[in-house]
C-alpha positions as MATLAB code, in Angstrom:
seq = 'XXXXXXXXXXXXXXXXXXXXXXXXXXXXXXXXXXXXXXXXXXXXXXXXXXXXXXXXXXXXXXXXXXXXXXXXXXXXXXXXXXXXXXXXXXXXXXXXXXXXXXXXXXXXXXXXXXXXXXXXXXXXXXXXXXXXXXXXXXXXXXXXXXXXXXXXXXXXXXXXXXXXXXXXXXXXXXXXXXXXXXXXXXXXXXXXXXXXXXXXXXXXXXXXXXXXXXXXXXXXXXXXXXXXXXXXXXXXXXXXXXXXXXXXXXXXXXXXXXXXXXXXXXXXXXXXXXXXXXXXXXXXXXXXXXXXXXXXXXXXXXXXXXXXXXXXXXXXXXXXXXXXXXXXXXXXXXXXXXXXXXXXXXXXXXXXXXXXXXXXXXXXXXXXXXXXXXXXXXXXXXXXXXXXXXXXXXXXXXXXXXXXXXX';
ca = [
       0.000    0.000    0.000;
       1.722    3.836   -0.970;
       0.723    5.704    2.071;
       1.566    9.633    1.486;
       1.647   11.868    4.843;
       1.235   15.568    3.803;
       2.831   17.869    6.791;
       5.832   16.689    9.026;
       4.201   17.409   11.888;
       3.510   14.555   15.101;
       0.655   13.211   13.534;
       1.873   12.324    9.817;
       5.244   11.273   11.642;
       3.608    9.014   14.502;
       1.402    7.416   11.421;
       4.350    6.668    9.433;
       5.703    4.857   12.364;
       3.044    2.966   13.212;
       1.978    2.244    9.733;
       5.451    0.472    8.643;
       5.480   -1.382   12.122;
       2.153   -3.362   11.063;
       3.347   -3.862    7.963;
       6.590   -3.112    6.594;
       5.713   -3.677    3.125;
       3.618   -0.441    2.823;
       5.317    2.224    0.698;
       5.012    5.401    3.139;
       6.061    8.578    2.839;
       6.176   11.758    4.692;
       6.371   15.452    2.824;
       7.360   18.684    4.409;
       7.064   21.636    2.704;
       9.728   23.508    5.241;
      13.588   22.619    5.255;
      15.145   20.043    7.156;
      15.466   20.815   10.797;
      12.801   23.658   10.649;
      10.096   23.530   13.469;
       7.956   26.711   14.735;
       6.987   26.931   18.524;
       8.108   26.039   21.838;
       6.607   23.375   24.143;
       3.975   20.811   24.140;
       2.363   19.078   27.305;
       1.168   15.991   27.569;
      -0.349   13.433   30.274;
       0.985    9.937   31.476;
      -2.493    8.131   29.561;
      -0.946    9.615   26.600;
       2.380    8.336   27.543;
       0.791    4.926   28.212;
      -0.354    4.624   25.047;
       2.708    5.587   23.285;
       4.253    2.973   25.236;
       1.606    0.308   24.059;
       2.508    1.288   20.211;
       5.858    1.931   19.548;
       8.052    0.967   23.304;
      11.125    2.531   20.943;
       9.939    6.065   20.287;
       8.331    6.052   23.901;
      11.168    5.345   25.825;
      13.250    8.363   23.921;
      10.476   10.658   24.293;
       9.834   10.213   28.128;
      13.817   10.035   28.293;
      13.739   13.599   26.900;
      10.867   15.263   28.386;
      10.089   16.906   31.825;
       7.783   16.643   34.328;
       6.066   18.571   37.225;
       3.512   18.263   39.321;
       0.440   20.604   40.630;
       0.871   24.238   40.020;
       1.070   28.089   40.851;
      -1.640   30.938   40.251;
      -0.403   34.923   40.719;
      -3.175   37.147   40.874;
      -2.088   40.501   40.862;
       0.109   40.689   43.868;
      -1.641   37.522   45.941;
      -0.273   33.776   44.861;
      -1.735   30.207   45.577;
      -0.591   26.702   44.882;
      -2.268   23.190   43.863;
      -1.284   20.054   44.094;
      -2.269   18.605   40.733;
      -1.348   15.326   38.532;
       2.064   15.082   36.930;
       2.544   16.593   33.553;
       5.355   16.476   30.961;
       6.193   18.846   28.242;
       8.956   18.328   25.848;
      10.122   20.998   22.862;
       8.200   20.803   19.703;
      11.200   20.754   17.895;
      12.854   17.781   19.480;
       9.597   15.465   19.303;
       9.442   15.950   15.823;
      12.986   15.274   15.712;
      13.031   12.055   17.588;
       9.582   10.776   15.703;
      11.355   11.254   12.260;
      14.221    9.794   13.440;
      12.039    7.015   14.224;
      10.164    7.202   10.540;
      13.551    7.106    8.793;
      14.982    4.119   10.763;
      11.790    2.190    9.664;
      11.658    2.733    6.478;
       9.968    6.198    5.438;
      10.598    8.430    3.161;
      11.251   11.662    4.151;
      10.510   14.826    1.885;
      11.289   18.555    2.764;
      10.807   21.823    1.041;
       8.113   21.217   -1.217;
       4.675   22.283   -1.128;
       1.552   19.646   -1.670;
      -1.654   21.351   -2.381;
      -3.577   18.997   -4.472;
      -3.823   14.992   -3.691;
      -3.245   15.247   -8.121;
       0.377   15.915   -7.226;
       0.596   12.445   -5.372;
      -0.035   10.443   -8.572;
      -0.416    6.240   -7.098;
      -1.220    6.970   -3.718;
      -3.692    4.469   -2.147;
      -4.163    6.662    1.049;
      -3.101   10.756    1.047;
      -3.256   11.848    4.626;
      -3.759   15.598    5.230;
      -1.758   16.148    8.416;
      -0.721   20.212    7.293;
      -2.355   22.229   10.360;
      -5.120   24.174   10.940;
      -4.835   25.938    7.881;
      -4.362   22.714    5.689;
      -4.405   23.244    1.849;
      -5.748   19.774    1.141;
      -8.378   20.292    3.264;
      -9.158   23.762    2.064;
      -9.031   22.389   -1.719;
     -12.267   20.331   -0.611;
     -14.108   22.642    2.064;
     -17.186   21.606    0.523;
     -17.265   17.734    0.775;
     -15.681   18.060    4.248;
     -18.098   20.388    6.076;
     -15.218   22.523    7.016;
     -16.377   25.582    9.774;
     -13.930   27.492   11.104;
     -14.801   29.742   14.062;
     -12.431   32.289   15.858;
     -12.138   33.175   19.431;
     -13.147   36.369   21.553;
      -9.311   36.604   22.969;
      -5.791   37.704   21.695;
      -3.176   35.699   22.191;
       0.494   35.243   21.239;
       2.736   31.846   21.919;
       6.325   32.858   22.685;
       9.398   31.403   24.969;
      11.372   32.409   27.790;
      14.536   31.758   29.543;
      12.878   31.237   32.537;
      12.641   27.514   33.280;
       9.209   27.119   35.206;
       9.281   24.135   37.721;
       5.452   23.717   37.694;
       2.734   24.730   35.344;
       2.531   28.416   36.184;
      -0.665   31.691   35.776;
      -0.224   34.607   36.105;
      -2.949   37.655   35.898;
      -2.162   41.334   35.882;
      -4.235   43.989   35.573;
      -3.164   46.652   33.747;
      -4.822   50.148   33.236;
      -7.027   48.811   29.921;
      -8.107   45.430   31.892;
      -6.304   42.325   32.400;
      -3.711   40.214   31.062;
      -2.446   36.701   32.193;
      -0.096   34.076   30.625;
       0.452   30.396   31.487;
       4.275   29.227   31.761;
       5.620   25.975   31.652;
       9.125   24.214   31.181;
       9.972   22.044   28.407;
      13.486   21.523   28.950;
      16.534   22.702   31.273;
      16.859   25.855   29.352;
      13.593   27.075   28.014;
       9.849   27.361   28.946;
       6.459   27.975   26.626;
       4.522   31.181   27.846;
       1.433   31.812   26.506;
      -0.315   35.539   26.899;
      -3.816   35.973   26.535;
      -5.707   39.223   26.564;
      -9.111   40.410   25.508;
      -9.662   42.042   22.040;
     -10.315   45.565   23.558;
      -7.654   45.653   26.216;
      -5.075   44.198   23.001;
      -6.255   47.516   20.972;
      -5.991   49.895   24.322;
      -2.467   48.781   25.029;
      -1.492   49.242   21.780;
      -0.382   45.834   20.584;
      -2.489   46.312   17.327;
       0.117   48.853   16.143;
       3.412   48.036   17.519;
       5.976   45.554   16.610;
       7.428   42.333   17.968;
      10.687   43.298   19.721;
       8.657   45.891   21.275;
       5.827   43.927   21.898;
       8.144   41.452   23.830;
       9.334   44.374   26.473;
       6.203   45.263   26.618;
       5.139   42.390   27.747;
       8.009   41.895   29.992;
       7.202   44.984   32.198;
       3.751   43.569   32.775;
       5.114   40.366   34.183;
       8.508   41.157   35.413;
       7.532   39.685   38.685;
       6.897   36.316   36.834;
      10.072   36.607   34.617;
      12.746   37.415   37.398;
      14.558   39.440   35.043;
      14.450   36.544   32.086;
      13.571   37.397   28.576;
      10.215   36.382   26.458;
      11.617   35.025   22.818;
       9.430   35.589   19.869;
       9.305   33.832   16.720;
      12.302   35.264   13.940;
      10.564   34.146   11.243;
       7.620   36.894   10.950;
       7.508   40.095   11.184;
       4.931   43.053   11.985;
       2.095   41.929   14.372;
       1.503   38.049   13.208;
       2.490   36.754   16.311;
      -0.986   37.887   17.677;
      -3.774   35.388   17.027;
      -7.394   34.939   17.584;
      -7.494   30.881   17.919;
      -9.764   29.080   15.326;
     -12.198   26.250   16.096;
     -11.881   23.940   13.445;
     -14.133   21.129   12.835;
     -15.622   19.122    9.847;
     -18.509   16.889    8.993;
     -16.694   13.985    7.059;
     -12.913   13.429    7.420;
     -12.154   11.948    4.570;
     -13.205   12.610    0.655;
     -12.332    9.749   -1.738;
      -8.757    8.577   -0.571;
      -7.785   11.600    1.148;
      -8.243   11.404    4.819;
      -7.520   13.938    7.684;
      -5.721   14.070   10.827;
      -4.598   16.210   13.715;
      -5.502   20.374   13.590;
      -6.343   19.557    9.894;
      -9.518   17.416   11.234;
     -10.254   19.089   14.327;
      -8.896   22.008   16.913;
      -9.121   22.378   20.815;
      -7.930   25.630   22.190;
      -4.602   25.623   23.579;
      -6.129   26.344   26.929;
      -6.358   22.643   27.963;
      -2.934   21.442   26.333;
      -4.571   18.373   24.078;
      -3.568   19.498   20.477;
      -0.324   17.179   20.275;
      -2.391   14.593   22.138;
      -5.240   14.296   19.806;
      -2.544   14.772   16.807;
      -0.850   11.057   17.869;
      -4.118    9.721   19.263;
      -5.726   10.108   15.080;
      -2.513    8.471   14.198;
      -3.438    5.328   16.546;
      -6.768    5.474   15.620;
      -6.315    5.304   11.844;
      -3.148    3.277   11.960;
      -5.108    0.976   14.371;
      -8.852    1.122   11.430;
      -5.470    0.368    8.482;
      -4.458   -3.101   10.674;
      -7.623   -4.143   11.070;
      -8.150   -4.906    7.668;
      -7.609   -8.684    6.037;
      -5.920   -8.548    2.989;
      -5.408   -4.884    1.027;
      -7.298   -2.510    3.138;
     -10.408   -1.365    1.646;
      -9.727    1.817    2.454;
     -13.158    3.712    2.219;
     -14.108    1.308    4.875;
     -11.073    1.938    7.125;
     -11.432    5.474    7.037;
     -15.056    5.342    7.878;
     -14.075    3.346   10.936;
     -11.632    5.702   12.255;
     -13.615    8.721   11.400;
     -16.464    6.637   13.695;
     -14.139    6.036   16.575;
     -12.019    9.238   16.479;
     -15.047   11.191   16.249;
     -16.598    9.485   19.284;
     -13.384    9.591   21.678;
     -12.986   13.943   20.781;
     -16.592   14.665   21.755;
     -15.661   15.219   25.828;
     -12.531   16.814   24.675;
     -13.960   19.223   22.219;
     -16.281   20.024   25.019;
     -14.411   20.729   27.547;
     -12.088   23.110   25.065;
     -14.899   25.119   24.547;
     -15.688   26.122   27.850;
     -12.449   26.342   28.660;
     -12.120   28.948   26.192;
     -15.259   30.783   27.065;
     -13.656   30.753   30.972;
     -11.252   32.704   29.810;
     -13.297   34.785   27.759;
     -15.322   35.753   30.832;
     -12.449   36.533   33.340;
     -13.124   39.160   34.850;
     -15.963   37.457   36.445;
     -14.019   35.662   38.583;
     -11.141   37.519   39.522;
     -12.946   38.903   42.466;
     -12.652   35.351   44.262;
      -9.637   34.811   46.218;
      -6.743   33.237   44.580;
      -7.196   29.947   45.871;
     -10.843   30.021   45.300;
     -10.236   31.120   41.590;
      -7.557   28.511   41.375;
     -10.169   25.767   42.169;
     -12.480   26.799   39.557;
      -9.836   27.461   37.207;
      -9.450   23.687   37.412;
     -13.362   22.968   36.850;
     -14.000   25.691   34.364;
     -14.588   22.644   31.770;
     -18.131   22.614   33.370;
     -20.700   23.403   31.082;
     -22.449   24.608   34.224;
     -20.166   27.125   35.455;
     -21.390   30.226   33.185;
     -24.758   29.977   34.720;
     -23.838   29.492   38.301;
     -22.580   32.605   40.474;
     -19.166   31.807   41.406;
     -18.949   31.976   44.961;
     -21.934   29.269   44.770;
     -20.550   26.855   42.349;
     -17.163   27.040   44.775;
     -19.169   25.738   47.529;
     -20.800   23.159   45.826;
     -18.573   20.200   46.453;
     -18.866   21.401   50.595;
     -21.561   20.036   52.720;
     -22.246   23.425   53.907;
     -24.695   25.133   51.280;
     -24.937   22.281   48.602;
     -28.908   21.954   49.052;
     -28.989   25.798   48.858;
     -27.080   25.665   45.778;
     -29.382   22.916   44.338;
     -32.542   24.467   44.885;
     -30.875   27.728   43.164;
     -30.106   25.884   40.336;
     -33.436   24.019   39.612;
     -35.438   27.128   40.175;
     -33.329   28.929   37.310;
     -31.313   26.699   34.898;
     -34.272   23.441   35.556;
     -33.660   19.908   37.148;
     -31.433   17.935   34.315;
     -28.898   20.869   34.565;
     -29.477   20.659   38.407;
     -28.872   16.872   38.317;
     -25.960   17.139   35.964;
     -23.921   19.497   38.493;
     -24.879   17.333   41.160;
     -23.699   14.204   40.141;
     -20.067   16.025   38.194;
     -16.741   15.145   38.249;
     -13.619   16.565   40.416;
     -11.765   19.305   39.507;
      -9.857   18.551   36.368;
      -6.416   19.649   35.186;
      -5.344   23.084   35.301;
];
């Protein structure tokens, strides 16, 4: 079977892999449309399920990637000039750069081919392939070439953000929140190896305009930035990308989703299939979980895989497994769209429901009452408040929730 993997990201990589360990014979082959050795961003977080499963699939690839990664546990809020702390499950992160390196590593040693610098934009320019696998981002080309028969929607978010670095090596995943004189501003830090950490800044769209990020450029975005949360930094530097210029570093994060996930023998995978906002650290996750699924729907097959069949089969499972996920993103998002609503609580207060704020619930429910929920004290108060305004089922659902989950 001639398997072609457009993008070089985890998810065509980690399907390469798996695809020539079930059967060697398959022709696979992975193209790149950036040099050799190129790779935008900083960190990427995972959990130890994730790692479990990597483990269960390729022991090889696992081994090197937990080998390289690092790992904390629990975490810090600052909230203005008050902190708090939570003891959380472990986490690891590991630089986006060196997982890609060590899965194509991998890819090569097994077998792949490995193509850089040249753009595919049409599954016509990958003449013979049984199975093209759109793995190119967000923004995928293939994908885009067939909006139509996928269903493609895109949506963008209420916020501003911007993913950069810093030399600051956080120990724990870290918040911060600042207020400034146009409203507030926060960032979540974490390390990803002994010399760098990701730092994401978020702000809304009208304090972004008032503090003048709309017209100014990156290096002076980046001091900006560092004044607001010096006390966070401790004198380090935030790194930006080099490669673009202007203000491009700013985003507004887009939702994507589609109705089918495959058209013909093109299938997709990863951000080309599906986003979750960065605000619950799945993305590279649910990147190498598609390649399982798909590698796991290619397998399953006797004799030649029938491959409309297999892809309906992962699009089926995959689909299934991302509906709590994609749920959760969302009102994680819309937490963060909404603040200022709960900056009022004290830190450790807001740190609890920071952890929760995956509740579909939580919007509805004032915070101080939602907080005290899980307490003896008030909990039938709380319940009556919520079936006289939001109706039993929604009362029932809060009632019989999970824990907090990860920050």
């Amino acid at each position: 079977m001639k398997i072609d993997c457009v993008g070089g990201g985890p998810a065509s990589l980690y399907l390469a892999i798996l695809a020539k360990l079930r059967e060697p014979a398959h022709e696979v082959t992975v193209h790149e449309r950036h040099a050799a050795g190129t790779s935008y961003g900083w960190g990427v977080t995972y959990w130890p399920d994730l790692l479990a499963d990597l483990y269960d699939h390729d022991p090889d690839s696992a081994r090197i990637i937990e080998e390289r990664s690092v790992c904390w546990r629990g975490g810090f809020a600052y909230v203005g000039d008050r902190t708090t702390a939570h003891e959380g499950d472990p986490g690891h992160a590991i630089g986006r750069h060196l997982l890609r390196t060590i899965l194509a590593g991998r890819a090569r040693d097994l077998g792949v081919r490995l193509e850089f610098g040249r753009e595919i934009s049409c599954v016509a320019e990958l003449p013979g392939a049984d199975l093209v696998v759109a793995g190119d981002g967000a923004h995928s080309r293939l994908r885009t070439a067939h909006a139509a028969e996928f269903g493609t929607r895109v949506t963008t978010g209420a916020n501003r953000f911007i993913w950069l670095g810093t030399t600051r090596v956080f120990t724990a995943f870290t918040f911060a929140f600042v207020e400034t004189d146009h409203g507030w501003i926060w960032c979540y830090a974490y390390g990803f190896s002994g010399e760098h950490s990701t730092c994401v800044v978020e702000c809304s769209e009208a304090t972004w305009t008032a503090l003048g990020f709309d017209r100014i450029g990156n290096e002076e975005t980046l001091r900006l930035l560092e004044k607001y949360f010096a006390g966070l930094l401790d004198g380090h530097a935030l790194l930006g990308r080099k490669d673009i210029e202007s203000h491009a570093q700013w985003q507004t994060f887009p939702t994507v989703t589609n109705t089918a996930w495959s058209h013909g023998n093109l299938a997709l995978i990863g951000d080309a299939a599906h986003t979750t906002h960065y605000s619950i650290g799945a993305g590279t996750t649910l990147a190498l979980r598609d390649a399982m699924g798909l590698a796991r729907a290619l397998g399953s097959a006797a004799g030649p895989p029938d491959v409309p069949a297999v892809l309906a089969s992962y699009e089926r499972e995959r689909k299934q497994a991302l509906l709590p996920v994609q749920s959760a993103a969302r009102h994680s998002a819309q937490w963060y769209e909404n603040l200022p609503r709960y900056l009022a609580l004290e830190p450790h207060q807001m740190f609890a429901l920071l952890g929760q704020r995956h509740s579909p619930l939580l919007p509805y429910v004032p915070p101080q009452l939602y907080f005290h929920l899980d307490q003896a004290v008030g909990r039938m108060q709380a319940l009556r408040w919520l079936k006289q305004r939001l109706g039993p089922r929604l009362a029932r659902t809060l009632q019989s929730r999970r824990g907090a989950e990860r920050p």
